[in-house]
C-alpha positions as CSV (number, residue, x, y, z in Angstrom):
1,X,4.8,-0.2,21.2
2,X,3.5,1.6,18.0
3,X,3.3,4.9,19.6
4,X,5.7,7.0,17.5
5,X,6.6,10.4,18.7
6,X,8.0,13.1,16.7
7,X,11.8,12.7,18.0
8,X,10.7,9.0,16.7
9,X,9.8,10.0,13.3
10,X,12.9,12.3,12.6
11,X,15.1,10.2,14.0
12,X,14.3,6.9,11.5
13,X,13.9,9.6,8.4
14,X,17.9,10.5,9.1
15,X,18.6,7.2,9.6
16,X,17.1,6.7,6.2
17,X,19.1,9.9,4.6
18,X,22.1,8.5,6.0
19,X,22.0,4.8,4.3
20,X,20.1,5.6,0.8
21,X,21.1,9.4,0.2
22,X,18.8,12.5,-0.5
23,X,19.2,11.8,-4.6
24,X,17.6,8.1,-3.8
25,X,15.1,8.7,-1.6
26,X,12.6,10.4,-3.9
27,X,13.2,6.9,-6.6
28,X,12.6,5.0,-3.6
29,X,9.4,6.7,-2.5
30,X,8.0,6.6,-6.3
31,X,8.9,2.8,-6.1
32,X,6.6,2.2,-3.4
33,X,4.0,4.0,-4.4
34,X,3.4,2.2,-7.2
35,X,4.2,-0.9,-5.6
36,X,0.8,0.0,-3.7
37,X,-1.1,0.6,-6.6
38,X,-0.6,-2.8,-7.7
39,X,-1.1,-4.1,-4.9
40,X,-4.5,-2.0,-4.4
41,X,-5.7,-2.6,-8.5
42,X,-4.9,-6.8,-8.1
43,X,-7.2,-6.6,-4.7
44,X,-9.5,-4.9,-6.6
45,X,-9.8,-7.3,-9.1
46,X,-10.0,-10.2,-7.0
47,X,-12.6,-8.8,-4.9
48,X,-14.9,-8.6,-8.4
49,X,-15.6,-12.0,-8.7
50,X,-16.5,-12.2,-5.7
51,X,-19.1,-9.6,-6.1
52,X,-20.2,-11.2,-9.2
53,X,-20.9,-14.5,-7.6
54,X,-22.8,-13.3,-4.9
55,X,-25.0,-11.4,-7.5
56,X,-25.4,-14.0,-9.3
57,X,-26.7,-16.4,-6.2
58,X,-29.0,-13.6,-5.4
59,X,-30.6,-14.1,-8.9
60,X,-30.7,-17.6,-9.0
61,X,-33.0,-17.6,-5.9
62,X,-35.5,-15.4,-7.9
């Protein structure tokens, strides 16, 4: 399971023609990309604090 072939692949990309269209798939695609750079810029910013406080314990012990 999780081994997708080729005849795989082209088969679930005309399934995906088939329900959205060829005009929607490119609004789709531009969704989701940016739906990822969200998600990538808030882990980013949680993972700063983080950081911070660690560099911060770091100093206190000196």
């Amino acid at each position: 399971m999780g081994n997708f072939g080729l005849t795989e692949i082209i088969l679930i990309l005309l399934v995906v023609v088939l329900l959205f269209g060829g005009r929607k798939i490119p609004e789709l695609m531009k969704g989701l990309g940016q739906g990822m750079k969200e998600f990538r810029k808030a882990s980013k910013v949680e993972d700063e604090p983080d950081k911070m406080s660690a560099e911060d314990k770091n100093e206190a012990k000196k």
